[in-house]
C-alpha positions as CSV (number, residue, x, y, z in Angstrom):
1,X,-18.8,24.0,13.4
2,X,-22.7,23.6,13.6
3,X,-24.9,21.2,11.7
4,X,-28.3,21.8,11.8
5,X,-30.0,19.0,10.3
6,X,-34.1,18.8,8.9
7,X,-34.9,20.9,12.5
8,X,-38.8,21.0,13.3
9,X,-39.9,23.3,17.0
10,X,-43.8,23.9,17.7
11,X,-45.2,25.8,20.6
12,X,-48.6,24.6,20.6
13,X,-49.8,25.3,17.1
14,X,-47.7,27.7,16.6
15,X,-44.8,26.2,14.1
16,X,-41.6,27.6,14.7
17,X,-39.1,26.1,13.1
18,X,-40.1,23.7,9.8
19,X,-37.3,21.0,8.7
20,X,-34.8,23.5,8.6
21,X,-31.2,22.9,7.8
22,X,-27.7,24.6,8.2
23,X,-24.4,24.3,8.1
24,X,-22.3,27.3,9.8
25,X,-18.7,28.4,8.7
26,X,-16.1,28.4,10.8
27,X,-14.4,31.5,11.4
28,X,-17.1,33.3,9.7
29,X,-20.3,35.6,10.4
30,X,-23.5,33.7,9.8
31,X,-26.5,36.0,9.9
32,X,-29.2,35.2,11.2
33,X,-32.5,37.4,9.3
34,X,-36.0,38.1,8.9
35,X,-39.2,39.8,10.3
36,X,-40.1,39.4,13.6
37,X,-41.7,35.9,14.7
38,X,-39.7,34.4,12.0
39,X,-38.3,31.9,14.3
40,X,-34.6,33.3,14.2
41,X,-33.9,33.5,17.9
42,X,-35.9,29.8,18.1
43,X,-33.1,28.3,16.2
44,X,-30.4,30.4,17.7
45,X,-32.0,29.0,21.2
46,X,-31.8,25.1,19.6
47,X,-28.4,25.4,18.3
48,X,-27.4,26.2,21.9
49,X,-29.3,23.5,23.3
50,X,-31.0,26.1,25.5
51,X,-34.9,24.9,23.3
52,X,-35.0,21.6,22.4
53,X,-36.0,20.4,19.2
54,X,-39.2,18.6,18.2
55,X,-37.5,17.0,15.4
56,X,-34.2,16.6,14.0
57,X,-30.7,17.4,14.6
58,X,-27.6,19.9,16.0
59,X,-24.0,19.0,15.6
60,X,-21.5,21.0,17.4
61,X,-18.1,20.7,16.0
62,X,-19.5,17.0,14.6
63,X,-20.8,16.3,18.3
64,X,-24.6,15.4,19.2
65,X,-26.0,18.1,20.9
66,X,-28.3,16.4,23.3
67,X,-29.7,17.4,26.7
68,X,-27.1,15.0,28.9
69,X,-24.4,17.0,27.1
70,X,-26.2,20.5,26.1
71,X,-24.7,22.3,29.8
72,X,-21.0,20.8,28.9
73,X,-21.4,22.1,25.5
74,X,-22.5,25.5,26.2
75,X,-19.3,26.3,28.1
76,X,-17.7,26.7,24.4
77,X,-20.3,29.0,23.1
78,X,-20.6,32.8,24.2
79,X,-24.2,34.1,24.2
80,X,-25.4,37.9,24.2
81,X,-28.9,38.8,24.4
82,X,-30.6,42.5,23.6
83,X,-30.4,44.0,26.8
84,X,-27.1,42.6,27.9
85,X,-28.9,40.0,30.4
86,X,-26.6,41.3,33.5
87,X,-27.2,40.1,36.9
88,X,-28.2,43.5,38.4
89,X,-27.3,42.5,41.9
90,X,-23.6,41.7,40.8
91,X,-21.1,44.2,39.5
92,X,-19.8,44.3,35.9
93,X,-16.3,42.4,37.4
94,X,-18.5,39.8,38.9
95,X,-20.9,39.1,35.6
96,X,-18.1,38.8,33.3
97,X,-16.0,36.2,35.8
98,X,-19.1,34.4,37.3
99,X,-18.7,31.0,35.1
100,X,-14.7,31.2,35.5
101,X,-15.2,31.7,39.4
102,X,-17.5,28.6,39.4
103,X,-15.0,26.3,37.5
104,X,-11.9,27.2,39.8
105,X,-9.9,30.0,37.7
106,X,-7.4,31.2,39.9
107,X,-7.3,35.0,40.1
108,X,-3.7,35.8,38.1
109,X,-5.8,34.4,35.3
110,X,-8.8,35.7,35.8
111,X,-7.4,39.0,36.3
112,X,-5.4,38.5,33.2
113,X,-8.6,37.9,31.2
114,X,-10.0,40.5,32.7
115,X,-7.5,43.3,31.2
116,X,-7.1,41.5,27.7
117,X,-11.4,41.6,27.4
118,X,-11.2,45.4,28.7
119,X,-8.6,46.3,25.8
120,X,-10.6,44.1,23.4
121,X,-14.0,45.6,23.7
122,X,-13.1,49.2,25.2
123,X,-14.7,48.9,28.5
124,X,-12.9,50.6,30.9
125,X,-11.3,48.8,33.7
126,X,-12.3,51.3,35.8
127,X,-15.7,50.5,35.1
128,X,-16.1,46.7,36.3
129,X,-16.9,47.6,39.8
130,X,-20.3,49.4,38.9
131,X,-23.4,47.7,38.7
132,X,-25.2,47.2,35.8
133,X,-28.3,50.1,37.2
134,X,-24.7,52.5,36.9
135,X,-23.8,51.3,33.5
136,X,-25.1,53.0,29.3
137,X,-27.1,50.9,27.3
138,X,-23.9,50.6,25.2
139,X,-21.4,50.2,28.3
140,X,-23.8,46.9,29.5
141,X,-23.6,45.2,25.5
142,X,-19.8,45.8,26.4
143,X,-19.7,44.1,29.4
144,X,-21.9,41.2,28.0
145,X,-19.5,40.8,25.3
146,X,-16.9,40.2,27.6
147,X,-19.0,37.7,30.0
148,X,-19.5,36.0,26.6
149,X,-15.7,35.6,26.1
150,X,-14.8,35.0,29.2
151,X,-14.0,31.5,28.6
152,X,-12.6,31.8,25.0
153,X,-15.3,30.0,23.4
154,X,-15.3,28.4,20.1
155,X,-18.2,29.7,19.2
156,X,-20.0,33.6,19.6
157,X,-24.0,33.7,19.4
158,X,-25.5,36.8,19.6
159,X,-29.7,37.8,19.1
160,X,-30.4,40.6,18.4
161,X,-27.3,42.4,21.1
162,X,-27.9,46.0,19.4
163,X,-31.1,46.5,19.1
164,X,-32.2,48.4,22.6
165,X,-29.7,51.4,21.8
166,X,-29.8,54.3,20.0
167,X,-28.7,55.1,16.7
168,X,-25.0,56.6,17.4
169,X,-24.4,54.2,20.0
170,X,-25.4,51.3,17.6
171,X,-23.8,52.6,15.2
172,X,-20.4,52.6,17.4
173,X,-20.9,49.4,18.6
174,X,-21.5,47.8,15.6
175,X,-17.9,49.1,14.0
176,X,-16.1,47.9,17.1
177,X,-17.8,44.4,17.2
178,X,-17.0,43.7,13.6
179,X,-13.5,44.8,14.7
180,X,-13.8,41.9,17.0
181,X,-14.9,39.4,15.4
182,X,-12.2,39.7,13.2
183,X,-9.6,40.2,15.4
184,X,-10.6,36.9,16.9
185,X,-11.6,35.2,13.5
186,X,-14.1,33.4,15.7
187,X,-17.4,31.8,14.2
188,X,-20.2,33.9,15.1
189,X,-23.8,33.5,14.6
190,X,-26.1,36.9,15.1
191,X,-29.6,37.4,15.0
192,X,-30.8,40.6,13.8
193,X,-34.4,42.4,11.7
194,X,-32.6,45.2,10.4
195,X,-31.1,44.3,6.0
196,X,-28.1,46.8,6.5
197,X,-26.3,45.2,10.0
198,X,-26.8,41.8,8.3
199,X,-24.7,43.2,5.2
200,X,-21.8,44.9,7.3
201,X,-21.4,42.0,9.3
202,X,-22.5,38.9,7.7
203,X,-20.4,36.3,5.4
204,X,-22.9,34.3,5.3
205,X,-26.5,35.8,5.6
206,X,-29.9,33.0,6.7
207,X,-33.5,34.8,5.4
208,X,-35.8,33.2,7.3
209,X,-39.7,33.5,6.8
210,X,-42.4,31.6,8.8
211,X,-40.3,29.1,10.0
212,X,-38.4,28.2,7.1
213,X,-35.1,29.6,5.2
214,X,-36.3,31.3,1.9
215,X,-32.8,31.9,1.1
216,X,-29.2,31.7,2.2
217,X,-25.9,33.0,0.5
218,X,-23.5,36.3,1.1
219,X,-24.9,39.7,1.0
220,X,-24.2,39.7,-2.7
221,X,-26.1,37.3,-3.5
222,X,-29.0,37.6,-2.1
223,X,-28.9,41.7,-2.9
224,X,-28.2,40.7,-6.8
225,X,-29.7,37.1,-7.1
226,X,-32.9,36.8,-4.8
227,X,-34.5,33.5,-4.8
228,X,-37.7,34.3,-4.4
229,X,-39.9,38.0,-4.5
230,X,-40.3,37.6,-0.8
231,X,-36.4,38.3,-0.6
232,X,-36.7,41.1,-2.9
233,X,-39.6,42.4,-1.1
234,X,-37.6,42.3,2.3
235,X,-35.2,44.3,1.0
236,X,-37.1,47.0,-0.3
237,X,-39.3,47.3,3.1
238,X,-36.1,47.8,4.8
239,X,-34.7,50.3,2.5
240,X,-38.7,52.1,2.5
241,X,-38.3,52.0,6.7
242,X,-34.8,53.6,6.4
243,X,-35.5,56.4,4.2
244,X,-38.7,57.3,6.0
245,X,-36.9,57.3,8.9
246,X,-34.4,59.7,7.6
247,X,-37.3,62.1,6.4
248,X,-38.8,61.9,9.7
249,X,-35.2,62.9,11.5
């Protein structure tokens, strides 16, 4: 579905992304993981065509990704952000339908959407007519979600969509996204810090460390075979931050 192919991104002298290469599933979870400044959301942003590359790359369903085509292309991926990105000057109604409105959906259809991305993600219909100043942290991520599959893309890309909320909100979220995902058996690429949301949702998880990908393979593997002591030493600091945490609480 994507091909990312020997990908190089600089800002200044700051490297980014070094010759990195990726194939994503279809129909699967690919994980996108490591500490912060890794250059995960840089490659998220390439493989959208929303950064452009210095060097190499992107297929999308075995078609160049190139600027001329990038905005075309982008209408089959969905795209969350942390906070949920809303237009606060627009209702939820009007986020979620803006790009159908702009291509000419009539409104049986969109309407129809509407209901069928309300039942999917457990946003209240009675909701969509608030703004997004009216809306949870949680409730917003619900309505971006549905703005993201407004169109029935082919592909779901998602950085970092949980990470503003609190714990029992998160923790809610999280089980009704996976319960989405595979409901739609859509690929879906997420960006994320945090070792134990990579595990419950990723097939496929990406470690990624100074602009390069230490190692990639399914939760398993990387739990029981690390490549590397830097994958084993990831682990561990996540597993030190949780349980201080939990001493803290």
């Amino acid at each position: 579905m994507l091909d990312i192919n020997r990908v190089s991104k600089s800002f200044g002298c700051i490297h980014a992304l070094r010759e990195i290469s990726l194939t994503v599933p279809a129909g699967k979870t690919t994980v996108l993981i490591g500490p912060s400044g890794c250059g995960k959301s840089t490659l998220l942003r390439v493989m959208m065509g929303l950064v452009a590359a210095d060097k190499g790359l992107v297929r999308f369903g075995g078609q160049l990704l190139t600027p001329a085509n990038a905005l075309a292309l982008r209408r089959e991926m969905g795209y969350v952000i942390q906070d949920g990105g809303l237009f606060p000057h627009l209702t939820a109604r009007s986020n979620v339908t803006l790009m159908a409105r702009f291509l000419g959906w009539q409104r049986p259809r969109i309407n129809d959407r509407l209901v069928e991305l309300s039942r999917l993600t457990k946003f209240p219909l009675d909701g969509l007519d608030r703004y997004a100043a009216q809306l949870s942290g949680g409730q917003k991520q619900r309505v971006s979600l549905m703005r993201a599959l407004m169109l029935d893309p082919q592909v779901l890309l998602l950085d970092e969509p949980l990470g503003a909320l609190d714990p029992m909100i998160r923790h809610e979220l999280q089980r009704d996204l996976r319960g989405v995902f595979s409901s739609l058996g859509k690929t879906v690429v997420l960006v994320t810090h945090d070792m134990s949301e990579a595990c419950y949702f990723g097939d496929l998880l990406v470690l990624i460390r100074e602009g390069s990908i230490v190692q990639a393979g399914s939760p398993r593997e990387l739990l029981g075979h690390p490549a590397e002591a830097f994958v084993t030493d990831f682990i561990n600091a996540q597993r030190s931050h949780l349980w201080a945490t939990e001493v803290a609480a």
